[in-house]
C-alpha positions as CSV (number, residue, x, y, z in Angstrom):
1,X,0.0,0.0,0.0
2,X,2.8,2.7,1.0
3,X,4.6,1.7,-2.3
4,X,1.4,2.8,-4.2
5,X,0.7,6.0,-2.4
6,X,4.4,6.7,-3.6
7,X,4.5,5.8,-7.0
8,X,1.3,8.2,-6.7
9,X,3.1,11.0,-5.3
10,X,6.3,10.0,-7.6
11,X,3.9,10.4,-10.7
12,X,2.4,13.8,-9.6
13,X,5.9,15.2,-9.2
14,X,6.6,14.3,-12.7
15,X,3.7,15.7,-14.1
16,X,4.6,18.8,-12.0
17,X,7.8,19.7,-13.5
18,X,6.5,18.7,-16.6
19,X,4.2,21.3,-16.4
20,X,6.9,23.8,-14.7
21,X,9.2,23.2,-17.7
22,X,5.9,24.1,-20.2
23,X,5.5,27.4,-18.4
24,X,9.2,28.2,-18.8
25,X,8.8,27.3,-22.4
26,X,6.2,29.2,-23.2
27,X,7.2,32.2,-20.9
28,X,10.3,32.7,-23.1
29,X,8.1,32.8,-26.1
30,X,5.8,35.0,-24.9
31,X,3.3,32.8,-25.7
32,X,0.1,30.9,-23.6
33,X,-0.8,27.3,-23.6
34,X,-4.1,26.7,-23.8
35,X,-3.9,25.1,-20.4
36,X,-2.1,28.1,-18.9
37,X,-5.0,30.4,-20.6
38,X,-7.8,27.9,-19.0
39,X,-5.7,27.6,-15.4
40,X,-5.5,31.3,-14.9
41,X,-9.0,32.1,-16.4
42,X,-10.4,29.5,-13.8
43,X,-10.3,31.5,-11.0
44,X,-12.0,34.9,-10.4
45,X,-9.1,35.9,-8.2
46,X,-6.8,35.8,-11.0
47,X,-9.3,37.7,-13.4
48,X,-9.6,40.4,-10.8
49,X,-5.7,40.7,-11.0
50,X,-5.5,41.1,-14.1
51,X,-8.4,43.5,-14.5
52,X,-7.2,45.7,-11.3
53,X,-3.7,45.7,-13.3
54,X,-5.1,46.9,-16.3
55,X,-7.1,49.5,-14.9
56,X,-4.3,50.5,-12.6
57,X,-1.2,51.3,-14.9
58,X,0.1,47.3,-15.2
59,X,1.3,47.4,-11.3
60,X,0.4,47.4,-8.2
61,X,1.3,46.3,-4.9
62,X,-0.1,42.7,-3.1
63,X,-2.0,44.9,-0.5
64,X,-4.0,47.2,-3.0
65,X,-5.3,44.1,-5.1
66,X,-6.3,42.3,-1.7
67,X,-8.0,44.8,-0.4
68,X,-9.9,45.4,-4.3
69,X,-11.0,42.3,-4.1
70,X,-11.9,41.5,-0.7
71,X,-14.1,44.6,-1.1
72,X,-15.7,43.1,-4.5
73,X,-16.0,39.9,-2.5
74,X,-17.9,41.0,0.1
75,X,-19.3,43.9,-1.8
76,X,-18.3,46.4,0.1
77,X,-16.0,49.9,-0.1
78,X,-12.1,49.3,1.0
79,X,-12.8,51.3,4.4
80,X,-15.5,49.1,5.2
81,X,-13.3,45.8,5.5
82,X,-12.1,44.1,8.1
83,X,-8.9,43.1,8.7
84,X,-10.0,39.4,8.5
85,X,-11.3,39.6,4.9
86,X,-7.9,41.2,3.9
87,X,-6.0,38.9,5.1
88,X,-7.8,36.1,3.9
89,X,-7.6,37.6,0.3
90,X,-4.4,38.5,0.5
91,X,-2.8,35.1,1.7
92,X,-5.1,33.7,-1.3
93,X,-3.3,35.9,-3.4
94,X,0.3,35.6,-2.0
95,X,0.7,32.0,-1.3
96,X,-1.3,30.7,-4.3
97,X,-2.4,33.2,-7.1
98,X,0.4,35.6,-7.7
99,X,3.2,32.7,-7.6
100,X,1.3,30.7,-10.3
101,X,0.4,34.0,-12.3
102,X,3.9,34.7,-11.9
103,X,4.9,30.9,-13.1
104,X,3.1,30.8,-16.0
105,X,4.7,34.4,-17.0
106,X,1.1,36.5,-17.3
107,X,2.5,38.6,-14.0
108,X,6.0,39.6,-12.3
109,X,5.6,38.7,-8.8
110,X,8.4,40.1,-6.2
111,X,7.1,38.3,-3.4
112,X,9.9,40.5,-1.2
113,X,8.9,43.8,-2.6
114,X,5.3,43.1,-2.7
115,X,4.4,44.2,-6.3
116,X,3.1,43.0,-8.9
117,X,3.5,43.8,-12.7
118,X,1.2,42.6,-16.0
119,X,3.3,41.4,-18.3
120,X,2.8,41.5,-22.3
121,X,1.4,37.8,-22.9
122,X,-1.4,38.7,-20.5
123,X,-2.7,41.0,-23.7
124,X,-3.8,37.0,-24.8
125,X,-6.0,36.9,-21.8
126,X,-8.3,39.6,-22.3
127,X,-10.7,38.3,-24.8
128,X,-11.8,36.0,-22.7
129,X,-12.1,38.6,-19.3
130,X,-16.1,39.3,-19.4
131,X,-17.3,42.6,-18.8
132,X,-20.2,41.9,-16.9
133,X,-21.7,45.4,-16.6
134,X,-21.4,45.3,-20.7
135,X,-23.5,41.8,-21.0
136,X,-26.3,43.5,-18.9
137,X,-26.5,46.3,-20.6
138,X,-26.8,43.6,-24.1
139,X,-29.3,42.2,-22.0
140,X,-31.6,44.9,-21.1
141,X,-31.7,45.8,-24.8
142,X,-32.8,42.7,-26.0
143,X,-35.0,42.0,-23.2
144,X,-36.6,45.7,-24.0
145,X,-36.7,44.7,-27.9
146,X,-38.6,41.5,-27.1
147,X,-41.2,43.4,-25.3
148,X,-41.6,46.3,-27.1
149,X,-42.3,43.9,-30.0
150,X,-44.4,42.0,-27.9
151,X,-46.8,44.7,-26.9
152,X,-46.6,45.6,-30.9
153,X,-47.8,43.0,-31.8
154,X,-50.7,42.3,-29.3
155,X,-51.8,45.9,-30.6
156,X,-51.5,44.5,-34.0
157,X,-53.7,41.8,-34.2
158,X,-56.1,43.7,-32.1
159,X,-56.1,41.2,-29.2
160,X,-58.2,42.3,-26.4
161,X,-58.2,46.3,-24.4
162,X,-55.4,46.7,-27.6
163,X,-57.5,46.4,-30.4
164,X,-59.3,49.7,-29.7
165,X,-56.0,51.7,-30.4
166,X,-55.6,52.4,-33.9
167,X,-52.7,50.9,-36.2
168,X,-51.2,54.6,-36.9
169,X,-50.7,54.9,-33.3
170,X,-49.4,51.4,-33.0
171,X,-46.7,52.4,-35.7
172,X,-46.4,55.5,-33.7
173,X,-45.5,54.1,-30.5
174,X,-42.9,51.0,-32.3
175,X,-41.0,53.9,-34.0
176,X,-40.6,56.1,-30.5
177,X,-39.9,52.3,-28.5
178,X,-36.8,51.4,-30.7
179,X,-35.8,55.2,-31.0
180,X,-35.8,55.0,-26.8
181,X,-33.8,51.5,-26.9
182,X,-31.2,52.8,-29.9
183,X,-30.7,55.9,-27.3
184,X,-30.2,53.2,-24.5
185,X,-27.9,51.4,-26.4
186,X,-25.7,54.8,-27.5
187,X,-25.5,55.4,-24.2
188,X,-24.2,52.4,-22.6
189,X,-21.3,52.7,-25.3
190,X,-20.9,56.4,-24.1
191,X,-20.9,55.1,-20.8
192,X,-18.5,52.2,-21.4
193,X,-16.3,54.5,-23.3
194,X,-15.4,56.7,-20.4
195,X,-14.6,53.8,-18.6
């Protein structure tokens, strides 16, 4: 039984540098595995890195993405943590996140200095990072769409207290919805420009 649990062990540390050696592979080449992509992409931690990063400059120090995210986490302002939830996120972050990040070459971790850097081959990422604010905004557009065609069309075929409104005004009121949702739409862009 012992032999098995280390042939186990023996066969977990070969994968392991096997897939050390692929990181410093691709790290020279500037270049993501698909695995890599998939590993850091699978944890929102990581995403949040890498968005705080690029919304910060490229760098920042350990502390200031802890305490970003613990406040997203707990959806709260950065004055209104405790100490707890920053130090949960941010030995998350140093022991696990930021040394992987780091292995796989998407970050520069100085564990001593505390900083972290986004490096170029995280560029390869960011098709993939959703902008969730953006995909509601899709949302509410086409929900509003489906319903203003709804009630169009219930006016329409004259179905029920709607058939005693007359087509012009139907026409009339479809022209003025999808006017209101193109202005919705224009400015969400607006919006997410300034961002």
């Amino acid at each position: 039984m012992q032999q098995q649990v280390y042939d186990t062990r023996q066969g977990r540390n070969s994968e392991r540098k096997s897939i050390q050696q692929e990181a410093a592979e691709s790290r020279t080449e500037n270049v993501l595995t698909t695995d890599h992509v998939f590993e850091v992409l699978y944890n929102r931690r990581r995403r949040d890195v890498i968005t705080y990063l690029r919304e910060h400059g490229g760098t920042a120090t350990t502390s200031d993405l802890a305490e970003y995210i613990a406040a997203k986490e707990n959806e709260t302002t950065v004055e209104g943590l405790s100490s707890g939830e920053r130090k949960r996120v941010y030995v998350g972050l140093y022991q696990n996140h930021l040394p992987m990040m780091d292995d796989v070459g998407v970050v520069n971790y100085d564990k001593d200095r505390g900083t972290v850097e986004l490096q170029e081959c995280a560029a390869q990422l960011l098709p993939y990072l959703d902008d969730e604010t953006e995909t509601n905004a899709h949302r509410m557009t086409a929900g509003g769409a489906v319903g203003l065609a709804g009630f169009l069309l219930l006016g329409v075929f004259d179905v029920g207290v709607f058939a005693a409104i007359s087509d012009l005004l139907w026409v009339t009121l479809g022209v003025i919805g999808l006017f209101v949702l193109a202005l919705g739409d224009e400015y969400d862009l607006f919006a997410a420009a300034d961002r």
